[in-house]
N, C-alpha and C positions, 0 to 999 in steps of 0.2 A: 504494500500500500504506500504512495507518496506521499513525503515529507507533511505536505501542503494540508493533503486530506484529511492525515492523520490530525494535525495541528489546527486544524478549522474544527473539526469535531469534538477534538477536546476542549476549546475553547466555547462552542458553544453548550459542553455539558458542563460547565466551570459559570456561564452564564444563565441555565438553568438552575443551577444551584443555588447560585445567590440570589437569584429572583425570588424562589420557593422558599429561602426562608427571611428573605426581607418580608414576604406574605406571612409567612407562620408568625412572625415576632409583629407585626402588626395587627394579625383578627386576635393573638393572646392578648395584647394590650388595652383594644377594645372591646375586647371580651371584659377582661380582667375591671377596666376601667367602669363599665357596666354594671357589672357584678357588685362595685363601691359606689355607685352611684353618685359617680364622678363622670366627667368627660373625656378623660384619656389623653392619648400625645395630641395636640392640632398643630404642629409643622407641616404647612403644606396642606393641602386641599382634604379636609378630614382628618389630618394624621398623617398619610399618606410616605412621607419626606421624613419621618420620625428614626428609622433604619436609618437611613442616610445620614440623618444630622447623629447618629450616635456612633457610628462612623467618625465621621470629622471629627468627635469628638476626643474619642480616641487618640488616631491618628496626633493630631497635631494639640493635646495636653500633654503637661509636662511628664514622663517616663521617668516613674522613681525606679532609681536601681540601687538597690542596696550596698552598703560598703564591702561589707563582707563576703560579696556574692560575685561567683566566677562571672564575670562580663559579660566573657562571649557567649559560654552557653547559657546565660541566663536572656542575652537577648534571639539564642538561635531556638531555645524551648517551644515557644510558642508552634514554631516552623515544624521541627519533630513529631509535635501533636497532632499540625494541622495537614502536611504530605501525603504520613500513609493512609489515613480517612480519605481524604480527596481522590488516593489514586485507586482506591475500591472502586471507584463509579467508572474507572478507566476501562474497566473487563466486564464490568456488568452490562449485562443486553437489553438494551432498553428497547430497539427493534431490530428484524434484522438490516434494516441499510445504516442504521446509529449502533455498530460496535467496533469498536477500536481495537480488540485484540480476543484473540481467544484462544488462550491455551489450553491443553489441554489438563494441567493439574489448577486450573483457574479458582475452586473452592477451597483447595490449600493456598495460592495467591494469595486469596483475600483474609483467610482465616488469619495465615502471617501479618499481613498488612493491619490489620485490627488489635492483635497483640499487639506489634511495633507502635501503635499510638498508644496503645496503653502504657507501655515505655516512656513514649515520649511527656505523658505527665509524670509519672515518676522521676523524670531526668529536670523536668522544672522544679521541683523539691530541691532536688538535692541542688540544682545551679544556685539556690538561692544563697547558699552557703550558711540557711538556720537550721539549725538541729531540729527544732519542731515542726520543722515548713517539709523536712527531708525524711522527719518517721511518721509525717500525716501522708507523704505521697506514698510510701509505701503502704499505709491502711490503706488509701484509695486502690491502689495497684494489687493488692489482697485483697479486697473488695471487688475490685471488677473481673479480676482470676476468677473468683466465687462463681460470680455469672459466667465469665467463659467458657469454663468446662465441661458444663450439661450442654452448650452450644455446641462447642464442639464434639461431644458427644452423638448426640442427634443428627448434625450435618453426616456423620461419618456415616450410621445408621443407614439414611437416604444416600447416601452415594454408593453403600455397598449391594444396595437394594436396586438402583438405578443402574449399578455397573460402570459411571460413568464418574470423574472428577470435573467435568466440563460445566460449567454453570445455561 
């Protein structure tokens, strides 16, 4: 498959993505906001711009980084987290003319891929250089093992059932 195609696709599942949950994190907000019988975000037409402006928000406030905390991986943490989540939807088939790849051990792919972010909160703990910031990622990271398990348990199940690793 060329460069090009490969790269327009992924990019437009990279822009499905962010759409889909600038949607989620706005009907929660006006839901939520509802529910308090309040109004909710109004940036922009309803709310609408409310993702957006928390965004910017982000972005361009000031980034406390701690003293004591490894630099670089405490500013590359974030990225660790957010990669291998993202490159799950890289092999997932959403039809067949929208699939990027398709190996054939694709449900070990992603099974990995899903562990590695769970690493990758783990690895923000410990960048932070606090001892309590570093044995709370490791609860989190025993905590989400918890649930991985019987996941990966079951996927195995159905693919031995299936015959196939191929999603």
């Amino acid at each position: 498959m060329p460069f090009v195609t490969v790269f327009l696709k992924s990019i437009l599942i990279l822009l499905f993505l962010l759409f889909s949950v600038n949607l989620y994190i706005y009907l929660e907000r006006k839901f939520v906001g509802h529910l308090q019988a309040r109004r909710g975000p109004m940036t922009g037409f309803h709310g609408v711009l409310q993702p957006v402006s928390d965004v910017f928000k982000l972005i361009f406030n000031g980034q406390l980084v701690p003293d004591e905390s490894r630099k670089v991986f405490f500013r590359l943490a974030p990225l660790f987290a957010f990669l291998p989540a993202y490159m799950v939807y890289l092999v997932l088939p959403f039809s067949r003319r929208l699939l990027l790849a398709d190996p054939d051990a694709s449900l070990l792919l992603v099974l990995s891929l899903l562990f590695l972010s769970m690493v990758g909160l783990s690895f923000s703990g410990w960048a932070s250089g606090n001892q309590e910031a570093a044995v709370g990622s490791i609860y989190i990271l025993t905590n989400l093992a918890s649930f991985f398990l019987p996941l990966v348990v079951s996927a195995a199940s159905i693919s031995f059932l299936a015959g196939s690793l191929s999603l």
